[in-house]
Steps between C-alpha positions, in 0.01 A plus 500: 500500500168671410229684700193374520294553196285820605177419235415215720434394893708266648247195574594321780321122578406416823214281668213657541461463911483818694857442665631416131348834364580709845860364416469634162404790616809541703782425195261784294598734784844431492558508097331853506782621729745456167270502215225732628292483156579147442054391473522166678205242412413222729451190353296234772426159411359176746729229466406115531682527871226811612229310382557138685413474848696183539834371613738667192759166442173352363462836213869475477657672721481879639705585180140579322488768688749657268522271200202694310625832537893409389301339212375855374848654601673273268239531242494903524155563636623670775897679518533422862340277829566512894474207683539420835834287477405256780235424224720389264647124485839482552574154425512587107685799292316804437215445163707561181614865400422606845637731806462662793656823423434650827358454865362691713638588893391163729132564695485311860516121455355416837191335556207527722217330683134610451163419700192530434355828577381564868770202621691583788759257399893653414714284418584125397521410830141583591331226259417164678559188402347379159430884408497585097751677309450613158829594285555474091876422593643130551822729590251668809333193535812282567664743772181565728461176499871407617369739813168394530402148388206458653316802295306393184672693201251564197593568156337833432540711165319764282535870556644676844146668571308220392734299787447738741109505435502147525676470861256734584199311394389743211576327180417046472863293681624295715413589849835659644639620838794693368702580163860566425555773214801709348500828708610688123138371362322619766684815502405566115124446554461687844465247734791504740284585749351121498896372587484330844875364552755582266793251430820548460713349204645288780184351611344461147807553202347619221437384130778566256429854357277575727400909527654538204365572106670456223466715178497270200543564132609365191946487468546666177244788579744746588310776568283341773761338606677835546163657666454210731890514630487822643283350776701234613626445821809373521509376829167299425641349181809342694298351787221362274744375268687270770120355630443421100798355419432307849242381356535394203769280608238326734267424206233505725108449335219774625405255831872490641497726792755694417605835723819730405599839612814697419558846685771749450671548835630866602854399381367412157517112522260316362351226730290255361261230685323186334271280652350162352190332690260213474161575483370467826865676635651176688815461244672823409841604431674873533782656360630871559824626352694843438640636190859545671746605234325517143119621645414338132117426587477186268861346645283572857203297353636238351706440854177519687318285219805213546473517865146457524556190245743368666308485886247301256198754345511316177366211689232729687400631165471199304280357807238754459243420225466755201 
């Protein structure tokens, strides 16, 4: 294995949203620990997913927001990208010729609830009746509405801020009464301070892959290959690789509410969750299992995966319209 060629920075592709480039910002941090005169250039695009305001199974799914960037990884525009891996589908392998050669330590998962500024309202059970909910997730979607039925639960998408300036009133929406958001996306921005109730991965499990990025590149580019593994978490890479292979065995399009979560617990086991919902949260089934003997995270998937299958989520899936 080679160094990284010193005559040239290592571009890395990413969208071009302030999270996306604050994330960037982040893995530049890191590399320089190793490599401190590795020159790092960012390389932002918008993807077709950034730019439509609409419901994503209609664009194809919420794999566009990655497909353009692995596009210029495998063509060699850029040596390296970092997505956010609940981002990526997991239904299908990995694009051609590529890996994720390292990811970083797991953020929070948890969720949280959001009013509008100047509400005195904290928590899910303060919204009447009928109240609006905005959410991009059919996975967030699904579960508040297994607790809460009678709340209205909007589709909302487009950029954290932009969200949050729209619950306020600021920016052209729906008219909303609360919002549910990733705590980690709020963190990166600045605005925990907006964070009302916070839920635990008990009350809302979170996406596969959630809090976590992944460091792509291209699988016979050794030297960034090399770079990139020196910040990988090992701990991470086991528990994100049972919710993936989880997944994949479900086969589940971008509008199944999907939800898994795999911790390490003190003794080392892994212990992996899945959850598999209808869309408005009346039909779900759950599955939680423990490594035991091996602690091989894709055996632990693939048991969780055949469990869920078995209590009947490939019905629930295939009822829910692409």
């Amino acid at each position: 294995m080679t160094d990284f060629p010193a005559d040239r920075p290592l571009r890395i592709g990413t969208r071009s949203s302030p999270m996306a480039l604050a994330q960037v910002e982040q893995v530049t941090a890191l590399l320089k620990k190793h490599a401190p005169d590795l020159a790092v250039e960012p390389v932002p695009v918008t993807t077709e997913a950034d730019l439509w305001q609409g419901d994503l199974a209609k664009l194809g799914g919420k794999g566009l927001f990655t497909k353009r960037i692995d596009q210029m990884l495998q063509r060699g525009e850029v040596d390296m990208a970092v997505h956010c891996v609940k981002d990526v589908p997991g239904d299908v392998p990995l694009p051609e010729g590529l890996v994720f050669a390292a990811y970083l330590p797991r953020e929070d998962v948890r969720d949280v609830l959001l009013f509008p500024e100047g509400s005195d309202r904290h928590n899910l059970a303060d919204l009447p009746a009928g109240a609006t909910v905005g959410t991009s997730a059919v996975r967030r979607k699904a579960q508040i509405s297994r607790v809460r039925p009678d709340l209205n639960v909007v589709r909302l998408r487009g950029l954290v801020g932009t969200r949050v300036e729209k619950l306020d009133g600021k920016k052209p929406g729906p008219a909303l009464d609360a919002m549910v958001l990733a705590l980690a996306g709020l963190e990166r921005i600045g605005l925990t301070d907006r964070a009302r109730q916070v839920f635990t991965a008990a009350e809302i499990l979170p996406a596969v892959g959630a809090g976590v990025l992944g460091l792509q590149c291209r699988r016979d580019d050794g030297p960034v290959a090399g770079l990139l593994a020196r910040l990988n978490h090992d701990r991470t890479m086991r528990e994100v690789t049972a919710e993936r292979v989880m997944l994949h065995g479900l086969r589940g399009h971008c509008n199944s509410p999907i939800a898994g979560y795999c911790v390490t617990e003190p003794d080392g086991q892994l212990s992996l969750r899945g959850m598999v919902f209808s869309r408005d949260g009346s039909k779900f089934v759950h599955a939680h299992h423990w490594g035991e003997n091996s602690n091989d995270p894709a055996v632990l998937g693939t048991r969780v995966c055949a469990e869920l299958l078995r209590q009947g989520a490939r019905d629930i899936i295939e009822g829910i319209p692409h």
